[in-house]
C-alpha positions as CSV (number, residue, x, y, z in Angstrom):
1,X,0.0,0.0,0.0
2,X,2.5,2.5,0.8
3,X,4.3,1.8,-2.5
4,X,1.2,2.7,-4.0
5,X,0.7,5.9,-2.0
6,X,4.4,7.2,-3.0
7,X,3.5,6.9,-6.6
8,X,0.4,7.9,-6.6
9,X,1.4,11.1,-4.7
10,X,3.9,11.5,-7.0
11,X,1.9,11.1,-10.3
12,X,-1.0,14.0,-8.8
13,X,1.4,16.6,-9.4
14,X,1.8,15.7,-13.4
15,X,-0.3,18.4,-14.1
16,X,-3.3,16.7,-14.7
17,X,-6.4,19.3,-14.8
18,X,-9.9,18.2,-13.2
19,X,-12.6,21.0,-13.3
20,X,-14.2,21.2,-9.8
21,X,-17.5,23.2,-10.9
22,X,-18.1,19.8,-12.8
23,X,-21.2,18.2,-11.3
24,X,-19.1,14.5,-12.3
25,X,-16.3,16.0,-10.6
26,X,-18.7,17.4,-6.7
27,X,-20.5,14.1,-6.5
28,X,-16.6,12.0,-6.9
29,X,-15.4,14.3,-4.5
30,X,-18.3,13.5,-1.5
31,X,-18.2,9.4,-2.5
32,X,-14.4,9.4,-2.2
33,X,-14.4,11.1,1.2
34,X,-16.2,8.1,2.5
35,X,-13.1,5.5,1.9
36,X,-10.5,4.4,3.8
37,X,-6.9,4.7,2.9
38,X,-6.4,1.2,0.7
39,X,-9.3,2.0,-0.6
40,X,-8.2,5.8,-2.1
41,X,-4.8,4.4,-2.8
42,X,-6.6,1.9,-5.4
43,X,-8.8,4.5,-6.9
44,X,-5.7,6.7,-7.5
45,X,-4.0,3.7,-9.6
46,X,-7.4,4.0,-12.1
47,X,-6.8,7.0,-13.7
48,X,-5.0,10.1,-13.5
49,X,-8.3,12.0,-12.8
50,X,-8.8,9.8,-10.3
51,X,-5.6,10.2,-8.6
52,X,-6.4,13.5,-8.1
53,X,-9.8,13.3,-6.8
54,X,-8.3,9.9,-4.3
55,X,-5.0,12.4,-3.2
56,X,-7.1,15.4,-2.6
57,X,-5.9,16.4,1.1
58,X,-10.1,16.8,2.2
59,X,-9.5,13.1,2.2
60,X,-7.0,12.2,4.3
61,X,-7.5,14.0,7.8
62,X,-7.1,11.0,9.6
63,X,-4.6,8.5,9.2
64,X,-3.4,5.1,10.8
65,X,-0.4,3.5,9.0
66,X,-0.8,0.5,12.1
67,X,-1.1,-2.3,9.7
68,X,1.4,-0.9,7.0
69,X,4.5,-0.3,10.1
70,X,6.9,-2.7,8.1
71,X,6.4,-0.8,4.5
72,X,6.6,2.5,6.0
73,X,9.7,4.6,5.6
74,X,10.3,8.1,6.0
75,X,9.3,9.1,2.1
76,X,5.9,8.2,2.8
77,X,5.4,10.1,5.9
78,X,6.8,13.3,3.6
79,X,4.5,12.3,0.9
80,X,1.7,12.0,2.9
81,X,2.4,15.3,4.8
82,X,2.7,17.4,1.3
83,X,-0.4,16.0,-0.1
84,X,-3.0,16.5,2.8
85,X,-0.9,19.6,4.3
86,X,-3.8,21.5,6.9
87,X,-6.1,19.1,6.1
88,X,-4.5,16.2,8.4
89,X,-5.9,16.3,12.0
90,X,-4.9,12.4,13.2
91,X,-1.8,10.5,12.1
92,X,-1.0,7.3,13.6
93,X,2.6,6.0,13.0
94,X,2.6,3.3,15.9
95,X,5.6,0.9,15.2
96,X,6.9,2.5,12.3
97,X,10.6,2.6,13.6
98,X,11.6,3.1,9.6
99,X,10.7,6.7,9.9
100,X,13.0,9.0,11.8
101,X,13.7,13.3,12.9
102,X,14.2,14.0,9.2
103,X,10.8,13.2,7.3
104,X,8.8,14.2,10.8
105,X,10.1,17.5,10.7
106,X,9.1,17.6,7.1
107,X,6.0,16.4,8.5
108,X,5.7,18.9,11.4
109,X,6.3,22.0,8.6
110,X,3.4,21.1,6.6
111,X,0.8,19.6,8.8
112,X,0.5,22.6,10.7
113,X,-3.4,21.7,12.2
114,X,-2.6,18.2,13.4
115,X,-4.2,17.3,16.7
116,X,-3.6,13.7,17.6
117,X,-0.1,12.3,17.0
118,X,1.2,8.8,17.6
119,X,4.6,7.8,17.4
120,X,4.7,4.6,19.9
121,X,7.5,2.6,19.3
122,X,8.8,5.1,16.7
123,X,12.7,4.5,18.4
124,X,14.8,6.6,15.8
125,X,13.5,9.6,17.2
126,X,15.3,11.9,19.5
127,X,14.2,15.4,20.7
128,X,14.8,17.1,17.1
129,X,11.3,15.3,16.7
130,X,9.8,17.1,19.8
131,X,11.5,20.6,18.6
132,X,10.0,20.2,15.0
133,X,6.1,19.7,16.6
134,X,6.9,22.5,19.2
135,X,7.8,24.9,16.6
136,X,5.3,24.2,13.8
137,X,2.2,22.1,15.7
138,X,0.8,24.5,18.2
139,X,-2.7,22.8,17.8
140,X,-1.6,19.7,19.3
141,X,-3.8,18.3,22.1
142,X,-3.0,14.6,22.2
143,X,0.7,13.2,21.8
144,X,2.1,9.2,22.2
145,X,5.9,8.7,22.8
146,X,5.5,5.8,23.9
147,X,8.8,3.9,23.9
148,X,10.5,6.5,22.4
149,X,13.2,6.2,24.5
150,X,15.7,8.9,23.0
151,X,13.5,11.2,24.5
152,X,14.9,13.4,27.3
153,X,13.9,16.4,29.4
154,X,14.6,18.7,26.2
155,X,11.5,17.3,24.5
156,X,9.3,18.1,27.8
157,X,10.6,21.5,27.3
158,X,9.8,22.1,23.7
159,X,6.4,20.6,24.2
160,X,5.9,23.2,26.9
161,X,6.8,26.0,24.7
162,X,5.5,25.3,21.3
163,X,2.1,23.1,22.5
164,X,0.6,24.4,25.1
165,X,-2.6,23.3,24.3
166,X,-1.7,19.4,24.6
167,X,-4.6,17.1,26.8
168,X,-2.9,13.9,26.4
169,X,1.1,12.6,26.8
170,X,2.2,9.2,26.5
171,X,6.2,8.6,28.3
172,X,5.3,5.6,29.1
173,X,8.9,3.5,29.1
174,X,10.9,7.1,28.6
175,X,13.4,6.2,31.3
176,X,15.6,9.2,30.4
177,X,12.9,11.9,31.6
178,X,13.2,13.2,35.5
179,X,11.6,15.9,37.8
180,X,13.3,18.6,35.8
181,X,11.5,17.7,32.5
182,X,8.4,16.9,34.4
183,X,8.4,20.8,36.0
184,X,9.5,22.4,32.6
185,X,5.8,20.1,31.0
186,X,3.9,21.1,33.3
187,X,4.7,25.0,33.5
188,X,3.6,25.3,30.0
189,X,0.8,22.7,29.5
190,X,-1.5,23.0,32.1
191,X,-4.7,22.0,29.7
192,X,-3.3,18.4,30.7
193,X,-6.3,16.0,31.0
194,X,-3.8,12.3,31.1
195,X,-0.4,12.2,31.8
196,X,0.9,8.5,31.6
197,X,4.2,7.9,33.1
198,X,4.4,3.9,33.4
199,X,8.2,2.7,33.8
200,X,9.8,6.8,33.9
201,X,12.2,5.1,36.8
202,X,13.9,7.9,37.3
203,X,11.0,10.1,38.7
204,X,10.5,10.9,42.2
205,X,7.9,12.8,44.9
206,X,9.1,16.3,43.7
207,X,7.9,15.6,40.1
208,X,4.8,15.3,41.6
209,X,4.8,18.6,43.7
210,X,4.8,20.0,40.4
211,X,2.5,18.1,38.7
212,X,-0.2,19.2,41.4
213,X,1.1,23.1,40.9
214,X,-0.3,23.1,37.7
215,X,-2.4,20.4,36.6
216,X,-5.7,21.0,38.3
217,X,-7.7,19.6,35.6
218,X,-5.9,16.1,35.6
219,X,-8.3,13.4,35.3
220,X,-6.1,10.3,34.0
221,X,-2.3,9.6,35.9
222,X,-0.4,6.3,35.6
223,X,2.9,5.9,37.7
224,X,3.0,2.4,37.4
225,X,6.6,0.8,38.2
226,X,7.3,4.7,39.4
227,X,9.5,2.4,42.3
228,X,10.7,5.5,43.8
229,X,7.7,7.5,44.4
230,X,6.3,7.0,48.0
231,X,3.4,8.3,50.3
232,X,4.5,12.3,50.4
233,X,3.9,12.8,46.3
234,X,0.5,10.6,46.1
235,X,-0.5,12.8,48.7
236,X,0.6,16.2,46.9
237,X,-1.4,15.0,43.5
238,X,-4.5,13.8,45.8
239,X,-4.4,17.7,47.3
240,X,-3.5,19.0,44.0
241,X,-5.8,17.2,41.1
242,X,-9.2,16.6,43.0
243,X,-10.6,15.9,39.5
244,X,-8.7,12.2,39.5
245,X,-10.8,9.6,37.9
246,X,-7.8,7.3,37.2
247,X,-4.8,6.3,39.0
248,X,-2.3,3.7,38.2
249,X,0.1,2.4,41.5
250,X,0.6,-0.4,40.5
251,X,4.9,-1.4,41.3
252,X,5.1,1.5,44.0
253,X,6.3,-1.3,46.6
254,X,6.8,1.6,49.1
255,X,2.9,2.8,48.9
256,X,1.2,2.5,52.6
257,X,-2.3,3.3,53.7
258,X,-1.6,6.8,54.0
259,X,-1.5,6.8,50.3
260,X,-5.3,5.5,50.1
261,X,-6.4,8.3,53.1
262,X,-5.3,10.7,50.7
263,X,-7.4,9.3,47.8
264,X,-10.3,9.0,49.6
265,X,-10.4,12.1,51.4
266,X,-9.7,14.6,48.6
267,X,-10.8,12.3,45.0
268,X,-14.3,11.3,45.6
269,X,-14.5,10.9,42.1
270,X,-12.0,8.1,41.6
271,X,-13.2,5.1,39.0
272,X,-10.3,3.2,38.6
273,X,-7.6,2.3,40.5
274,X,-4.3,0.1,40.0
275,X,-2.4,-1.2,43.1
276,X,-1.2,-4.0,41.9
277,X,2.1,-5.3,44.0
278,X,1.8,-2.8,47.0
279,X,2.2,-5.0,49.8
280,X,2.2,-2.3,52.5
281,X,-1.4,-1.5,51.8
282,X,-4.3,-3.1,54.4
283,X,-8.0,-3.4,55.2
284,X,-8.2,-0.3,56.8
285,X,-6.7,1.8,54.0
286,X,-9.0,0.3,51.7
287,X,-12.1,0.9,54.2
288,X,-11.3,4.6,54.4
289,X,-10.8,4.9,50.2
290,X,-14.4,2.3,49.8
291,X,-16.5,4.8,52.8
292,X,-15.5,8.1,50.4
293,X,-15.3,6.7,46.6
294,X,-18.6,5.5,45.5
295,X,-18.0,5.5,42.3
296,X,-15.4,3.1,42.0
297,X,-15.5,0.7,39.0
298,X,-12.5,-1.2,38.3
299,X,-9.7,-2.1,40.7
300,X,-6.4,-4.1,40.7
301,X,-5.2,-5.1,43.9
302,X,-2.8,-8.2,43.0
303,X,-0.7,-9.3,45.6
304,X,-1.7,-6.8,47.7
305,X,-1.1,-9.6,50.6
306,X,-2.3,-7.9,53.6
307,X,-5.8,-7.1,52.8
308,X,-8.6,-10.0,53.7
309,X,-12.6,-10.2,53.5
310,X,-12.9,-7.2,55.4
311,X,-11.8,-4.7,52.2
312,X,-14.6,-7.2,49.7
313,X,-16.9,-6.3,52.0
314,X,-16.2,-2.9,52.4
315,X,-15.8,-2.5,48.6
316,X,-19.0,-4.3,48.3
317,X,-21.4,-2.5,50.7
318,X,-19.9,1.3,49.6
319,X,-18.9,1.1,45.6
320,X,-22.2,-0.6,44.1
321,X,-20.9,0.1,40.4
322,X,-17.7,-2.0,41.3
323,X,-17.7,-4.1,38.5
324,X,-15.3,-7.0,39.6
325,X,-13.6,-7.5,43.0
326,X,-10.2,-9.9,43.0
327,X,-10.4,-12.9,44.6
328,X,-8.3,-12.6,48.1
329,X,-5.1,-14.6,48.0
330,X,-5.2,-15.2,44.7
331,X,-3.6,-13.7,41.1
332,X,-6.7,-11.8,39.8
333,X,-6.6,-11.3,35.6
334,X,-4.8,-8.1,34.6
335,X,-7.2,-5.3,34.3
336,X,-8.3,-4.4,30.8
337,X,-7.4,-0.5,31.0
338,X,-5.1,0.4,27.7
339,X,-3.8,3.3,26.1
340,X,-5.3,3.7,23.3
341,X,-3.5,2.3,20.3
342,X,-0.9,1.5,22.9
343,X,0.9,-1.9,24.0
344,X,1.8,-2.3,27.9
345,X,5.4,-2.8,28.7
346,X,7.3,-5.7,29.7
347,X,4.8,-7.6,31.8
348,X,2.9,-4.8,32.8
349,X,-0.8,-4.2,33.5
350,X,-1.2,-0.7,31.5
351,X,-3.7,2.1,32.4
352,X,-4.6,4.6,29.9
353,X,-7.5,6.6,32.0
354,X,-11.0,7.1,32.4
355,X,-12.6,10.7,31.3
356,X,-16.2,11.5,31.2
357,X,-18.4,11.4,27.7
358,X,-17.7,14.4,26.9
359,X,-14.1,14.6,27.8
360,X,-13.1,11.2,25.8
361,X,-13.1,13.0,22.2
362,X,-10.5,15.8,24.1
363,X,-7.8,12.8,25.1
364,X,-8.5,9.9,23.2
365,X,-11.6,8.3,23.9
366,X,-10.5,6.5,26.8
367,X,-13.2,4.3,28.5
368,X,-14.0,0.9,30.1
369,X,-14.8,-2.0,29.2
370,X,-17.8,-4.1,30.8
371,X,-16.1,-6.3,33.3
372,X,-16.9,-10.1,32.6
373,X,-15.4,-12.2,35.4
374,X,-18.0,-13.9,36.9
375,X,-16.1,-15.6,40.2
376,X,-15.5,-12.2,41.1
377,X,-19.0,-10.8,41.0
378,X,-19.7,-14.2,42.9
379,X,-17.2,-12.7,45.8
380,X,-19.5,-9.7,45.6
381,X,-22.7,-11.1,46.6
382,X,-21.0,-13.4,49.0
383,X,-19.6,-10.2,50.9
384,X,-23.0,-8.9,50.7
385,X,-24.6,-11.5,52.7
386,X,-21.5,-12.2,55.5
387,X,-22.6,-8.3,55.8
388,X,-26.3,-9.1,56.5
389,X,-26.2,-11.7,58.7
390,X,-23.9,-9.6,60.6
């Protein structure tokens, strides 16, 4: 397909004349801005005419080159970017590691109204990528550099200059970025809906200070493997971003119950929340976080050994639209939550975030799936009736 798409971009500027007051010519128009991409890279093989009416940028405002991430090189991103130019609102390049700083910048230069970028897994970037979208993209709201892991704090302070209004950023598995790029983000994007910072090792609690500075209107955080955070930063973001819906913990072995008292007493509106492997947490943090968040939906506590009965039935009696509760003592399934377009780390349960209906469109469309585990809705209505007879 991309083959295709080179030539076919490159035979549309042969000079070939199509009158657009031509009724033929309106009605092609509207039917071909109903097909997908393989479908308008055929049509442009027909004819020349046709190659027009297929390449005509109105058609190609959203793009995912997903299934085509082996054929894709950097010509075709440069291709692509001259022939749509301010038309192109959405590009997915997830996996592409073909395409590299050079054609993205070319990218960046003529795409000057793009929204929603992913580059996840895109590995030949460095931070000349991050300086090109800062400089030319100021319309960006929703960015995935996900594994990009040439990325340092530089990037985070391009981004902060050049795209301040940005919703939705994607370090997951950046391990090069620390506080200092965190404070230099936040400073300059505070529209910041979901921030996703699975496996950034090297952060600490005084990224978070920041993060809670600025980021009031956080709804969507993931930590997950953060191993160096502890209780003092959970506790600034709980004070800081009240509007939390979603919280990944999951690997932040040094977590206690203070962290939970925090949640509960300043993010009633929590949804979902990943604590997957923090040991120190117990039934009475969990009692406090079940009493004050009713509309919890989706937990993880796995191996969260200290916890008994007590926190199912706690979690039973106070969260009614809790969809599944793990099993105590036993290795629950990995939660469903996923970026989107995104794959989870190493042996990682991934967390994307949870925004309301009209939020999603802003960051992503993030949402939750229906839980299905039936053993676990079994717990519930066991819990339900030790609490009766009580």
């Amino acid at each position: 397909m991309t083959g295709q798409c080179a030539s076919s971009m490159a035979a549309a500027s042969s000079g070939v004349r199509v009158s657009r007051s031509n009724p033929c010519h309106l009605l092609s128009r509207q039917i071909f801005s109903f097909l997908d991409i393989v479908t308008l890279c055929r049509c442009a093989q027909i004819s020349k005419a046709w190659n027009i009416l297929a390449l005509d940028g109105s058609n190609w405002q959203r793009i995912d080159l997903f299934n085509f991430q082996t054929d894709v090189e950097g010509r075709v991103v440069e291709n692509i970017s001259k022939r749509c130019g301010g038309f192109l609102r959405k590009l997915s390049l997830r996996g592409c590691i073909g395409v590299g700083d050079s054609s993205l910048k070319t990218f960046a230069q003529n795409c000057r109204n793009i929204e929603h970028l992913n580059l996840n897994g895109c590995t030949k970037i460095t931070d000349s990528t991050c300086y090109s979208l800062s400089r030319f993209c100021s319309k960006l709201k929703h960015l995935d550099l996900t594994s990009c892991v040439s990325i340092t704090n530089s990037s985070l302070k391009c981004i902060s200059e050049g795209c301040r209004n940005l919703e939705y950023l994607n370090l997951s598995w950046c391990d090069q970025i620390t506080r200092e790029g965190i404070e230099a983000l936040v400073r300059g994007c505070r529209c910041l809906k979901a921030l996703l910072l699975r496996g950034c090792t090297q952060l600490e609690d005084e990224a978070l200070k920041h993060i809670q500075n600025y980021c009031h209107e956080l709804v969507s955080l993931n930590l997950q493997s953060c191993s160096r955070i502890t209780d003092e930063g959970v506790v600034e973001i709980c004070r800081g971003c009240r509007q939390l819906q979603a919280l990944s913990l999951s690997g932040c072995s040094s977590l206690t119950d203070a962290s939970l008292a925090a949640l509960g007493l300043n993010c009633p509106r929590m949804q979902i929340l990943e604590a997957a492997r923090c040991t120190h947490l117990t039934d009475a943090g969990f009692t406090l976080l079940a009493r004050n968040c009713h509309d919890l939906e989706k937990m993880d506590l796995e191996e969260c050994i200290l916890i008994t009965d007590s926190t199912l039935i706690q979690l039973s009696i106070h969260c009614p639209k809790l969809q599944a509760l793990p099993p105590v003592g036993m290795q629950p399934p990995r939660s469903s939550l996923t970026a989107p377009e995104t794959d989870p780390g190493p042996g990682c349960c991934s967390l994307a975030g949870h925004l309301p209906p009209q939020s999603e469109e802003a960051v992503g469309g993030l949402h939750l799936e229906p839980g299905n585990d039936s053993s676990c809705t079994e717990d519930v209505r066991c819990a339900r009736k030790r609490e009766a007879a009580r």
